[in-house]
C-alpha positions as CSV (number, residue, x, y, z in Angstrom):
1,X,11.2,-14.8,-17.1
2,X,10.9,-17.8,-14.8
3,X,8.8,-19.2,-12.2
4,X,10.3,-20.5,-8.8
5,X,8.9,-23.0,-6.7
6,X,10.6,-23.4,-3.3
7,X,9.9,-25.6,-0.5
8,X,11.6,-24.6,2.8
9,X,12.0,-26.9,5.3
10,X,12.9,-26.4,9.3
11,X,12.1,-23.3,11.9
12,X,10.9,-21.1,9.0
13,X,6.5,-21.2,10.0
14,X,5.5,-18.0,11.4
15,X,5.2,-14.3,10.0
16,X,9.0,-13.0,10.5
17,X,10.3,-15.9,7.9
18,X,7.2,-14.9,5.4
19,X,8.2,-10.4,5.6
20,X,11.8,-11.3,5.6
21,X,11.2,-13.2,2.2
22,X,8.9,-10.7,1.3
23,X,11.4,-8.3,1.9
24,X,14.3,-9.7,-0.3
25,X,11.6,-10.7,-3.1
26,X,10.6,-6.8,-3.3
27,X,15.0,-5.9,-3.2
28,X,14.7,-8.2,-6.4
29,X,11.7,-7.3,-8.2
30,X,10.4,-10.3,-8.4
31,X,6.7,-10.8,-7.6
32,X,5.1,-13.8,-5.7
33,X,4.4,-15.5,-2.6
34,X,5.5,-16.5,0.7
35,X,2.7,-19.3,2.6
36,X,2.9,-21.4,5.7
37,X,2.1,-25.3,4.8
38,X,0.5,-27.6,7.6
39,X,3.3,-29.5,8.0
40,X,5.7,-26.8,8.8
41,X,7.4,-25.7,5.6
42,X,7.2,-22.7,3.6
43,X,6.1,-22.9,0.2
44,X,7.7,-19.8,-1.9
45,X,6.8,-19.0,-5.5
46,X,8.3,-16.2,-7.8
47,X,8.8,-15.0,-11.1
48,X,11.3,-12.7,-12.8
49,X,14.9,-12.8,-14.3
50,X,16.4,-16.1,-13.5
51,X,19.5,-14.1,-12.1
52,X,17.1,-12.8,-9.4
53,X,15.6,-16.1,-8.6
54,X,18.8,-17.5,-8.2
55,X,19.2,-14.8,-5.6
56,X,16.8,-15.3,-4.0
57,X,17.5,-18.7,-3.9
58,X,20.7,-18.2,-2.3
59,X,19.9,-16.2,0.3
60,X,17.0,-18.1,1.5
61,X,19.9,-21.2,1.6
62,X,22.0,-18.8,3.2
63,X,21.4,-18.8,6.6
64,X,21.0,-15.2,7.3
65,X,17.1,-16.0,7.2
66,X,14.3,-14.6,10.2
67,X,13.9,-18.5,10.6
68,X,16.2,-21.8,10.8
69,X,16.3,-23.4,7.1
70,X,17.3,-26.8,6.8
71,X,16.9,-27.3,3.6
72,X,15.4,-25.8,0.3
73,X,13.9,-27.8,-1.9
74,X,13.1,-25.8,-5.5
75,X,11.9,-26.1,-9.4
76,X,12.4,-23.7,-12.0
77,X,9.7,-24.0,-14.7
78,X,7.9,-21.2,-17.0
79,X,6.6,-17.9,-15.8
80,X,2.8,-17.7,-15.8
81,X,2.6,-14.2,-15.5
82,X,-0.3,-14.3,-12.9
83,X,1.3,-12.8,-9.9
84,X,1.7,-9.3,-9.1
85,X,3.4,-8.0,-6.4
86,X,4.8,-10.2,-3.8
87,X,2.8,-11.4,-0.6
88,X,2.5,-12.9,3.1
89,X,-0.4,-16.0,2.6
């Protein structure tokens, strides 16, 4: 298990980029966290299987996103184990 840290940058603020994350998080049972920051990026955080996080990660650089990303900016480190499910903040 792993923990993702993502930061997305460009049109990607609002609550269609957070469910559509949501949504492919939950396809990959991975739990965590979609939030807007205040200066217009999404920070994402996950944990599971790295093969899902690079998944993830790959579709969020995809494209095919509710939003415009730009660019995806992420970490890998350790899983905490302190997240359950996966959320909108």
């Amino acid at each position: 298990m792993e923990r993702l840290t993502a930061h997305v940058h460009g049109l990607v603020q609002g609550v269609g980029f957070r469910w559509w994350t949501r949504s492919r998080a939950l396809e990959l049972g991975v739990t965590g966290y979609a939030k807007n920051l205040a200066d217009g990026r999404v920070l994402v955080v996950a944990e599971g299987p790295r093969e899902s996080l690079d998944r993830l990660l790959a579709q969020l650089r995809s494209g095919r996103t509710a939003g415009r990303v730009d660019l995806v900016v992420e970490d890998f480190g350790p899983a905490r184990g302190d997240l359950t499910g996966f959320t909108e903040r």
